[in-house]
C-alpha positions as CSV (number, residue, x, y, z in Angstrom):
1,X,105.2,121.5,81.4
2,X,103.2,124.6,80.3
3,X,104.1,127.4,83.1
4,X,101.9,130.3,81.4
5,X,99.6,131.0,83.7
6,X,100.2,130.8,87.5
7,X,103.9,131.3,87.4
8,X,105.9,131.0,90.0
9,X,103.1,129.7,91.9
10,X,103.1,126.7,89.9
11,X,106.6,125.8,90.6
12,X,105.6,125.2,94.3
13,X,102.2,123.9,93.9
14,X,101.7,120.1,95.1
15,X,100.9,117.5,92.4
16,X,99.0,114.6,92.6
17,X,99.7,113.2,89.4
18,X,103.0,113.7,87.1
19,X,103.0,116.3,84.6
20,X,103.3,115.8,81.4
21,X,107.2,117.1,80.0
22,X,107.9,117.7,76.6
23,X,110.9,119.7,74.2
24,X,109.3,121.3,71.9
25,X,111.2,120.9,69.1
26,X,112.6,118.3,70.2
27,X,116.5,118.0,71.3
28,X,119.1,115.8,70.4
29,X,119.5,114.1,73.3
30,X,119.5,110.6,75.0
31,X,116.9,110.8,77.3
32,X,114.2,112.8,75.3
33,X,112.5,111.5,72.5
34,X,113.6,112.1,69.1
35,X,109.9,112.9,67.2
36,X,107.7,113.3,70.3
37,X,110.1,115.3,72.5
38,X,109.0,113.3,75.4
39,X,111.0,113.2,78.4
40,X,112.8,109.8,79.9
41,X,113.2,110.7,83.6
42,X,112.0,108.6,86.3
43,X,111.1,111.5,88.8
44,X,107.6,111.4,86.3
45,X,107.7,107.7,85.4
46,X,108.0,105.3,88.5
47,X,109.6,107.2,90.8
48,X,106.5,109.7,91.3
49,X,105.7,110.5,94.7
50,X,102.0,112.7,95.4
51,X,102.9,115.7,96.5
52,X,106.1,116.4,94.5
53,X,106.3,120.2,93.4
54,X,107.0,121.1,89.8
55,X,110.1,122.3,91.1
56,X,111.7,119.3,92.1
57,X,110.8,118.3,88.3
58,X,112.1,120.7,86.8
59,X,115.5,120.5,88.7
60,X,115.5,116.7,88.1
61,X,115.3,117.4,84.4
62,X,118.0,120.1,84.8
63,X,120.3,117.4,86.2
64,X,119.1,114.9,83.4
65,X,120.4,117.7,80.3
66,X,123.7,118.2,82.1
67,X,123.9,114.2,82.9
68,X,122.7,112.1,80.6
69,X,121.4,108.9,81.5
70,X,122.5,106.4,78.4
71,X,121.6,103.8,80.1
72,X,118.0,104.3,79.8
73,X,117.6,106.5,76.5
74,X,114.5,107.4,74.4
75,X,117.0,108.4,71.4
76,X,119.2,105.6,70.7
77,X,121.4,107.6,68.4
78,X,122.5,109.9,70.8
79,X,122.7,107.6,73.6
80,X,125.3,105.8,71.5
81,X,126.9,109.2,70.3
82,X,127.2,110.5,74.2
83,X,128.5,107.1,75.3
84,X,131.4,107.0,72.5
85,X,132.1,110.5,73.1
86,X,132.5,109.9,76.5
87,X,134.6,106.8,76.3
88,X,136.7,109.2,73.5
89,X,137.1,111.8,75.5
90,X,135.8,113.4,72.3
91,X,133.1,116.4,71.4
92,X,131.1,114.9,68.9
93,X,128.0,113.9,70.7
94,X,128.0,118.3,71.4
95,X,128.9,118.9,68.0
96,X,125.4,117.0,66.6
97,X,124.0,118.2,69.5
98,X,124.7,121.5,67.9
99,X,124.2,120.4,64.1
100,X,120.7,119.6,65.0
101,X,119.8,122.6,66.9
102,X,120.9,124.8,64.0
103,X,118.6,122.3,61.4
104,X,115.9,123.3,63.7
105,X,116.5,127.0,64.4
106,X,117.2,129.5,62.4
107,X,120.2,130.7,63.9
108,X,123.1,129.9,65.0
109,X,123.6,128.5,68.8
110,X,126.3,129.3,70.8
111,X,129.7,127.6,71.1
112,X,130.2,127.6,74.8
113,X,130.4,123.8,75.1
114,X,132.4,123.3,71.9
């Protein structure tokens, strides 16, 4: 969602139609696609309502990054990775989480959920 121009009006603007959400670069991530960045959240796909705001969006896909949904992924890899990390009680799915931010970025993210 491209908030540029008309920010923070935009946030509470009505919306007829969905808008279109992308990462760009893409994140690792099980609900966003790995090449296209495209978002897998069903506030935008058949859950849309007319008249939802860009905020409620936006605080859906929030939610979505700090709870993934495996069950309905766009990246199979890291739907896979965040499901046996879970089940392991282990950090790996953060760890390429990290590992492909830093192939992506030039420098080094933060270790705060390591």
């Amino acid at each position: 969602a491209d908030l540029s121009n008309g920010y923070p009006r935009k946030l509470l603007k009505k919306l007829e139609s969905p808008p279109a959400l992308t990462f760009d670069p893409p994140i690792y991530h099980p609900n966003i696609g790995f090449k296209t960045g495209s978002v897998c959240v069903d506030v935008v796909k058949t859950g849309w309502v007319p008249g939802n705001t860009l905020a409620i969006v936006m605080n859906t896909v929030n939610a979505l990054m700090l709870d993934p949904n495996p069950a309905s992924p766009l990246n199979g890899d890291a739907a896979a990775d965040y499901k046996m990390s879970k089940e392991q009680n282990s950090r790996n799915y953060f760890q390429n989480a990290r590992n492909h931010a830093m192939k992506i970025f030039s420098f080094d993210p933060p270790n705060w959920y390591l």
